[in-house]
C-alpha positions as CSV (number, residue, x, y, z in Angstrom):
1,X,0.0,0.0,0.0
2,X,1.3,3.4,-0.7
3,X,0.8,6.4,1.6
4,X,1.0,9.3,-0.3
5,X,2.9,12.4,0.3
6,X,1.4,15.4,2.3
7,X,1.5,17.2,-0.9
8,X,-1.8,15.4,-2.3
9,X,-4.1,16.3,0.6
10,X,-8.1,17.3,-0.9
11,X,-9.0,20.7,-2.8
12,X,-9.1,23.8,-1.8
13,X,-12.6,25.5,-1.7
14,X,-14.0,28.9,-1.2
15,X,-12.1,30.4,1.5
16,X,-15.8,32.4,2.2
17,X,-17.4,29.1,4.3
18,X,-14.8,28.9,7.3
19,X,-15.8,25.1,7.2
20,X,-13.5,24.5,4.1
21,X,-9.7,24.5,4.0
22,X,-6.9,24.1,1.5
23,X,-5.2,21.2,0.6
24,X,-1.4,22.1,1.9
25,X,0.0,22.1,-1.8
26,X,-2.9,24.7,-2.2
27,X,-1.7,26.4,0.8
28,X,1.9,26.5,-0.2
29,X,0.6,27.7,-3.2
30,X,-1.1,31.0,-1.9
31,X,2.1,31.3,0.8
32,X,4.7,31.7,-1.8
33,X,2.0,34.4,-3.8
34,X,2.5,36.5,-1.4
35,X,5.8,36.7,-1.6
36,X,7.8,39.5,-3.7
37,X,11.4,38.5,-4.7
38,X,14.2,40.2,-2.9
39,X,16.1,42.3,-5.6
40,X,18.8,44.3,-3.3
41,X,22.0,43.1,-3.6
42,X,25.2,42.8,-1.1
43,X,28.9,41.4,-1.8
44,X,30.4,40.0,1.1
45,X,33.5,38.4,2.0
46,X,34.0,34.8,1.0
47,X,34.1,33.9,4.8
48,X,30.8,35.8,5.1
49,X,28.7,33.8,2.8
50,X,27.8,30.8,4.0
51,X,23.6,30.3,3.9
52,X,23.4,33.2,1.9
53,X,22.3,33.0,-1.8
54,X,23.8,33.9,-4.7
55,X,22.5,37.1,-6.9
56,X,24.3,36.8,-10.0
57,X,26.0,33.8,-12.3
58,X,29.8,32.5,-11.0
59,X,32.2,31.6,-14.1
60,X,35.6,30.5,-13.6
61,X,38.1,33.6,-14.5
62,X,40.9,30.7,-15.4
63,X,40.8,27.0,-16.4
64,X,41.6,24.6,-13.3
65,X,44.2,23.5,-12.4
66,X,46.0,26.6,-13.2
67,X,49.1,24.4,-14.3
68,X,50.5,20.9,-15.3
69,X,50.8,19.2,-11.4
70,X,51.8,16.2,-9.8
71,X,49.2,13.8,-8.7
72,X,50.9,11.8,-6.3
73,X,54.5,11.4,-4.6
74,X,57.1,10.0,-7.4
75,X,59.3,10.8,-10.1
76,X,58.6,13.0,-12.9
77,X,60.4,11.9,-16.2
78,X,60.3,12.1,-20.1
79,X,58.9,8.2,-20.6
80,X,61.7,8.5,-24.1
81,X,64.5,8.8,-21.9
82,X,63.3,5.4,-20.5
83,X,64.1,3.5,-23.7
84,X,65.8,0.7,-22.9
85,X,66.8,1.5,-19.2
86,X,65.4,0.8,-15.7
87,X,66.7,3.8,-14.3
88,X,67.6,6.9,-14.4
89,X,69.7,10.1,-12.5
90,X,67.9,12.5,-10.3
91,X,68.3,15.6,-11.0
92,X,67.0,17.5,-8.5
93,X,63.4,17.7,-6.5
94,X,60.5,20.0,-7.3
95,X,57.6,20.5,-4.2
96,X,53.9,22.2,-4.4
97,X,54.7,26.0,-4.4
98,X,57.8,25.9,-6.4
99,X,58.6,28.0,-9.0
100,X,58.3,25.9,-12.9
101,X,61.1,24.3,-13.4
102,X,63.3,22.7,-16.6
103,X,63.9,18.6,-16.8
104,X,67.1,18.1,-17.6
105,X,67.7,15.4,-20.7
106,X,68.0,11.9,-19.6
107,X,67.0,12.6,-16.0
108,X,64.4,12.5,-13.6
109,X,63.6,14.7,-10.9
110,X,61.9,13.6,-7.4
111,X,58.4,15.5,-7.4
112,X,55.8,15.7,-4.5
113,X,51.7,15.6,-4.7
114,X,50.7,19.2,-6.4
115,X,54.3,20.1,-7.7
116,X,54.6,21.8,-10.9
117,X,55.2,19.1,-13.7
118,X,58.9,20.4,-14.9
119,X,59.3,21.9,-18.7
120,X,60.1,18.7,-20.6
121,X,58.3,16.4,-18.3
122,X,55.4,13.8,-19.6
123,X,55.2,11.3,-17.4
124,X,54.9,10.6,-13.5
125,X,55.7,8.0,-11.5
126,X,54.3,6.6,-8.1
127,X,56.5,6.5,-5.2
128,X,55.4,3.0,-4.8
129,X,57.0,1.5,-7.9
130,X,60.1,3.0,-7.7
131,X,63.7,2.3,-5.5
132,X,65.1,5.8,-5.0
133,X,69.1,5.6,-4.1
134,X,69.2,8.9,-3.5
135,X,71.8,10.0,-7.0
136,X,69.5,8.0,-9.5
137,X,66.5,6.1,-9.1
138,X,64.8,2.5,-10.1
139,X,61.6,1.2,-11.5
140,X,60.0,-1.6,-11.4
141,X,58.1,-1.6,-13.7
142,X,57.2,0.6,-16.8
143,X,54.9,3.6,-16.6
144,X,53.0,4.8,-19.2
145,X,52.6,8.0,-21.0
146,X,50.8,10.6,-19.2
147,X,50.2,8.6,-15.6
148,X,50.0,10.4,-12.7
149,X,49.3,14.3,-13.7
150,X,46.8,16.5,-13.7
151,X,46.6,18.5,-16.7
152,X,46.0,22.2,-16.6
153,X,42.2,22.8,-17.3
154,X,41.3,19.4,-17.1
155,X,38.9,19.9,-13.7
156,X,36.7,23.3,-15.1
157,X,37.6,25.3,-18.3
158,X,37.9,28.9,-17.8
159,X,34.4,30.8,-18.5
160,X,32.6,27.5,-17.2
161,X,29.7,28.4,-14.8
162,X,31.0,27.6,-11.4
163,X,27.3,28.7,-9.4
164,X,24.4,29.7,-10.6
165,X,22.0,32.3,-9.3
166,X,19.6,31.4,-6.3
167,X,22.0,28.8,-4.9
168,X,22.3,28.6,-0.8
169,X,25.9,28.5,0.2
170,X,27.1,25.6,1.5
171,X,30.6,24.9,2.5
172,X,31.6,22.9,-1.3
173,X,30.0,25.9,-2.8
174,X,32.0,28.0,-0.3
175,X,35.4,25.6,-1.5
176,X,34.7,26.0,-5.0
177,X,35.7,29.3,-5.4
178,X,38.2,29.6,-2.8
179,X,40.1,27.4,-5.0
180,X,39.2,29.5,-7.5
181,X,40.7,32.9,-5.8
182,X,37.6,34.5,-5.1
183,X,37.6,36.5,-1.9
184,X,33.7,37.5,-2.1
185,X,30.6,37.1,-3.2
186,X,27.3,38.6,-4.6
187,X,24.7,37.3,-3.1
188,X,21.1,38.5,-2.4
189,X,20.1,40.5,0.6
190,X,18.9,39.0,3.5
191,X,15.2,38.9,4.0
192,X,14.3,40.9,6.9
193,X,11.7,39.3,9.0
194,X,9.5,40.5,11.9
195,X,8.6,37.6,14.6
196,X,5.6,37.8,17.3
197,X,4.3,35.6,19.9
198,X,0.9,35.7,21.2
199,X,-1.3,35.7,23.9
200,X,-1.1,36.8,27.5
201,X,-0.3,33.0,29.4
202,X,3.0,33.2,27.7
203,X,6.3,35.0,29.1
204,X,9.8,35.2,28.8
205,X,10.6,35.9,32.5
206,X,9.1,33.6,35.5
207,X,6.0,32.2,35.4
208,X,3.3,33.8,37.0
209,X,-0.1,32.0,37.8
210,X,-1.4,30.1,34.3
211,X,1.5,31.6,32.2
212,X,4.0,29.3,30.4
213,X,7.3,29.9,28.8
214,X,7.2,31.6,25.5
215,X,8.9,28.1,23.4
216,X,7.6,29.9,19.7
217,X,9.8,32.7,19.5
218,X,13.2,31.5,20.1
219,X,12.1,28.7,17.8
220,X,11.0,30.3,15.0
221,X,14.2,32.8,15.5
222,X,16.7,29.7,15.3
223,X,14.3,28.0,12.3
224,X,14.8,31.8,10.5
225,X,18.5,32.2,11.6
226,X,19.2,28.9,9.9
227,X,17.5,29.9,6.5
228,X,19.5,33.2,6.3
229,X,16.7,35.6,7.1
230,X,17.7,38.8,9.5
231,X,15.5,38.7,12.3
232,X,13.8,41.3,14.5
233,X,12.2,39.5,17.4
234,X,9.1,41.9,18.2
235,X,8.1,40.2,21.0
236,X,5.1,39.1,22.5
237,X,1.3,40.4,21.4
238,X,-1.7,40.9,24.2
239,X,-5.0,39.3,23.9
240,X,-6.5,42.8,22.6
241,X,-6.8,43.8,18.4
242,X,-6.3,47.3,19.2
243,X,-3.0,46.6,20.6
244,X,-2.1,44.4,18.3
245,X,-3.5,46.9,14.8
246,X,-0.8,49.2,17.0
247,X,2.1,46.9,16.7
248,X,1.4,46.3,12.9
249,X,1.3,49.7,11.6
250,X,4.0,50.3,9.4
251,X,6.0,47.1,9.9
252,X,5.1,46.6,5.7
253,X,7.5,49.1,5.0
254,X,9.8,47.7,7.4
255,X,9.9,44.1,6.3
256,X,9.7,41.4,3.9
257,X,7.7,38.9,5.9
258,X,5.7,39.1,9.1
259,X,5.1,35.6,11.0
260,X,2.9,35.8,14.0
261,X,2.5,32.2,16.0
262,X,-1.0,31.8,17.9
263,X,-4.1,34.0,17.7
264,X,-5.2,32.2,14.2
265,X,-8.2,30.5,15.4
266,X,-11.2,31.0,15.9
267,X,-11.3,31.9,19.7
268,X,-12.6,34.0,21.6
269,X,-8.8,36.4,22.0
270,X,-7.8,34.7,18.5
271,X,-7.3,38.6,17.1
272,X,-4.5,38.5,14.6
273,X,-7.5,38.2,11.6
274,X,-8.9,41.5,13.2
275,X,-5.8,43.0,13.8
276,X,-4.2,42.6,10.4
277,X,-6.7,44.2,8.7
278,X,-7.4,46.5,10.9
279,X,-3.4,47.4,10.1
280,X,-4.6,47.7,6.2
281,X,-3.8,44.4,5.5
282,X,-5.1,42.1,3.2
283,X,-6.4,37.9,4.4
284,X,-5.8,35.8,1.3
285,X,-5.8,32.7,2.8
286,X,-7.1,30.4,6.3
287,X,-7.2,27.2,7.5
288,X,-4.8,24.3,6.2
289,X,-6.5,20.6,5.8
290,X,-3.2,19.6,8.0
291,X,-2.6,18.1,11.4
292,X,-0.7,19.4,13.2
293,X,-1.5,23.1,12.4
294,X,-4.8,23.5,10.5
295,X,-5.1,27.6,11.5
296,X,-2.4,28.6,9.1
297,X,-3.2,32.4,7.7
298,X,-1.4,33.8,5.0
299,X,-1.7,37.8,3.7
300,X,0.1,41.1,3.0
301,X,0.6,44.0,5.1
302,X,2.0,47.0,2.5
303,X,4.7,45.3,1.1
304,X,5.3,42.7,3.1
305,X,3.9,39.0,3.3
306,X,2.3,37.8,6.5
307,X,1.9,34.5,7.7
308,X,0.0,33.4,10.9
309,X,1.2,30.1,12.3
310,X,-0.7,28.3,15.1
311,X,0.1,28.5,18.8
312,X,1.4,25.2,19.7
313,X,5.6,24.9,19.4
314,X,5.0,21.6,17.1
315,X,2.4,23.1,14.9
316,X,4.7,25.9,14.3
317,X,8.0,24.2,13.6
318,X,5.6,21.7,11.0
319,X,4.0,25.4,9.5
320,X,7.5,26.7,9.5
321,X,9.2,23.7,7.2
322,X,5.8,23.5,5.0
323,X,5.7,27.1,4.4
324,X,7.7,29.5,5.6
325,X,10.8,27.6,4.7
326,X,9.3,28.5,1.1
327,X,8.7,31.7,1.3
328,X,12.0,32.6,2.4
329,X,13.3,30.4,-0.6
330,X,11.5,32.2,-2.9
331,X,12.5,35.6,-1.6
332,X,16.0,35.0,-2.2
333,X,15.6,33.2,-5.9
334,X,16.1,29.9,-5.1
335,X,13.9,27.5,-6.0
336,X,11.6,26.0,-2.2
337,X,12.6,22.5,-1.9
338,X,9.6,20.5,-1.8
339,X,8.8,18.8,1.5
340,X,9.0,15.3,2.7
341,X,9.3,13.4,-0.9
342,X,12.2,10.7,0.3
343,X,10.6,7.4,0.1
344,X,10.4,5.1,3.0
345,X,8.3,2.1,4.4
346,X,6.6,2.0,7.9
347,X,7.8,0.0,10.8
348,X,4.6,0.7,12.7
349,X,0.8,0.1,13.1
350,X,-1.4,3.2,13.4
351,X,-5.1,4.0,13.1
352,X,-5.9,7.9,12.4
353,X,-8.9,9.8,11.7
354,X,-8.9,10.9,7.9
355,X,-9.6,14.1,6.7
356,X,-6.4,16.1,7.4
357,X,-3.1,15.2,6.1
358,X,-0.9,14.6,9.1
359,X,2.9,15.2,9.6
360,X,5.0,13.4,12.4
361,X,8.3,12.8,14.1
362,X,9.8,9.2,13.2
363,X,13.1,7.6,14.1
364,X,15.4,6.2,11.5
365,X,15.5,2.4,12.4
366,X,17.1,1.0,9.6
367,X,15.9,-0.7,6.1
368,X,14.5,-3.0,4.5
369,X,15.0,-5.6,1.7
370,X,14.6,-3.0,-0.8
371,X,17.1,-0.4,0.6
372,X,14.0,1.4,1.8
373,X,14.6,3.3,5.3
374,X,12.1,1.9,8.3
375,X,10.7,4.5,10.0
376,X,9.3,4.4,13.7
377,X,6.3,7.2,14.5
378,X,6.9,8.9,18.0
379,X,4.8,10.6,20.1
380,X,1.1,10.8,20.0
381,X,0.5,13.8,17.7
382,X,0.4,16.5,20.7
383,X,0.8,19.4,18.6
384,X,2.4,21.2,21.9
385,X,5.3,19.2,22.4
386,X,9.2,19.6,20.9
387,X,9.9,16.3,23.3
388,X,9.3,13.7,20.5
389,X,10.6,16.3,18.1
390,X,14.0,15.9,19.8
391,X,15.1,12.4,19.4
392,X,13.6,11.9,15.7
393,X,15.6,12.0,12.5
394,X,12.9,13.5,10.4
395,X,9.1,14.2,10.2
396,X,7.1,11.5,7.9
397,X,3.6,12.5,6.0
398,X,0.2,10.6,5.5
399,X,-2.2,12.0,3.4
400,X,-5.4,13.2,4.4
401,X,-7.4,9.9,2.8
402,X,-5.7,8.1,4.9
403,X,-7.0,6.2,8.0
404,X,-4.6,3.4,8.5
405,X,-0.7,3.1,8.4
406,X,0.5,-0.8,8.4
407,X,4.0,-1.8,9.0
408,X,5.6,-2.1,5.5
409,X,3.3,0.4,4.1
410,X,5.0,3.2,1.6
411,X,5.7,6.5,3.5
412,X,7.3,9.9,2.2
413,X,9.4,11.7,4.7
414,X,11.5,14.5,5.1
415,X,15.0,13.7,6.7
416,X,16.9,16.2,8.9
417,X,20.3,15.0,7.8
418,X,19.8,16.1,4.0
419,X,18.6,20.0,4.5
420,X,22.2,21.1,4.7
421,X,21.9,22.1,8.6
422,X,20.8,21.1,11.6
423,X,17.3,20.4,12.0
């Protein structure tokens, strides 16, 4: 049996009944319209650039290697001057850094791993097949034309496209052209990015009577610091629209996204609805057919996108990777990465109530005959807890047709060890 991916959850309807929702690939549809691409530009040091993304096409200014070079420890020769003979003088010894160098005729010369292959020289030999006795050396058996170097050009040709735009900087991107002697970088600007908390129970100093520690904001802050994004943490919103309309005001001119987590329902202090229009904004979206997380707003406010996650610290770190993820993507040029589209199989039994695509925590326990990875659900689907969150290795999907999960049955996950950062 195959469980479909979160991505093919039901239709979206007419967002006028509040009973309907969208499907999530609906809903990550209207997230990333509200997005406007970032067109602002910075170049920043090399060292600087890591998780940013790149503004403009990289080409190589010069073919790669630069010159001829020693692949390993040995002997570079002229394989003619081997004619006959087993062995031959050494001449003298060239390391990685020298200065180019002639061969003398007849000769050999000791060369290490990245040396300059000497003027005259067309061969190399390995360390390993030869006797050096210090004055001339001895092979053991014949090389062949050509063994053991790296030709100049032969890695990248000069022009050729080392990065493209909209890539994220990873450390090989970040090797790449090092090697290549760049010391910076165009990339695009940073989005900037405005976080709230909600609601009156939650604090960041000790907890009074009924209040709890704010867990949303630094979360969301770490998610955003790990996609790039420069963060103003705006801190906590009262249960009260007025206040809140106050906050907003002029943060669209300010920012490039908005993410509020809590206040989304459609309770009694649930305000951020109110509130954002109120501000001038504009609602273009409510209510995701996903668990954890179905009150998922999306909207503008001036020129910024706005996106309302739910209150509960799972919800938002599922709403964060299904959505805002994207829209911070998109922002920057890249292309989102879609979400949870590794295949698996299930090592576990569940029954669930259909209707809502679900996303989970699951631990890694191995694979199967196919090469298939096993995955173990954890928790209970308590959209308030991080603790299961903690010790999984990713976060597996059902679709929303789904009421039953049976060991063996196909899966689609979303594994924390290939985003390129920790989870």
């Amino acid at each position: 049996m195959l469980i479909a991916s979160v991505t093919g959850g039901c239709s979206c309807e007419s967002l006028s009944d509040t009973t309907d929702m969208m499907s999530v690939p609906d809903a990550v549809h209207r997230a990333l319209a509200q997005v406007t691409p970032i067109t602002d530009k910075d170049t920043v040091p090399l060292a600087d650039a890591l998780g940013r993304t790149t503004a403009t096409t990289i080409r190589a200014t010069r073919a790669m290697p630069f010159f001829d070079n020693a692949a390993m420890d040995g002997f570079a020769l002229r394989l003619a001057d081997l004619e006959g003979r087993c062995c031959l003088p050494i001449a003298g010894t060239v390391a990685a850094g020298d200065a180019p160098c002639k061969l003398p005729d007849g000769a050999a010369m000791r060369i290490y791993t990245g040396a300059p292959l000497p003027e005259g020289a067309d061969t190399v030999v390995m360390r390993e097949v030869c006797i050096d006795k210090s004055h001339k050396v001895h092979f053991s058996c014949p090389p062949k034309l050509g063994d053991n170097i790296r030709r100049a050009g032969s890695d990248q040709a000069k022009g050729e496209v080392l990065l493209g735009t909209g890539v994220r900087m990873a450390p090989r991107h970040i090797g790449l052209l090092a090697a290549n002697g760049l010391r910076q970088v165009t990339v695009v600007r940073r989005p900037r990015v405005a976080v709230f908390s909600t609601g009156e129970e939650v604090t960041t100093g000790p907890c009074g009577p009924g209040q709890i520690p704010d867990a949303n904001r630094p979360l969301l802050c770490a998610l955003l610091a790990q996609h790039g994004a420069e963060i103003s943490d705006l801190g906590i919103l009262p249960d009260d629209p007025v206040a809140s309309t106050a906050h907003f005001a002029g943060l669209g001119k300010r920012f490039d996204l908005i993410v509020t987590s809590g206040a989304v329902s459609m309770g009694g202090k649930d305000h951020i609805r109110e509130a954002l229009t109120a501000a001038g904004g504009r609602i273009s979206g409510w209510r995701v057919a996903i668990k954890p997380g179905k009150p998922v707003m999306f909207g503008t406010l001036g020129d910024a996108a706005f996106t309302g996650l739910p209150g509960n610290p799972f919800a938002v770190y599922v709403g964060f990777h299904l959505f805002v993820s994207a829209q911070l993507a998109r922002m920057t040029g890249a292309e989102p990465a879609p979400f949870a589209t590794t295949p698996a199989c299930a090592g576990f039994d569940w029954q669930r109530k259909p209707g809502r695509a679900e996303v989970f925590p699951v631990r890694l326990g191995g694979y199967d005959a196919q090469g298939l990875p096993i995955l173990h659900r954890l928790g209970a689907g308590v959209s308030a807890t991080l603790l299961p969150l903690t010790g999984a290795d990713g976060l597996a999907t059902v679709a929303a047709d789904i009421s039953a999960v049976k060991h063996g049955d196909r899966l689609h996950w979303h594994p924390f060890h290939t985003t390129g950062a920790p989870a």
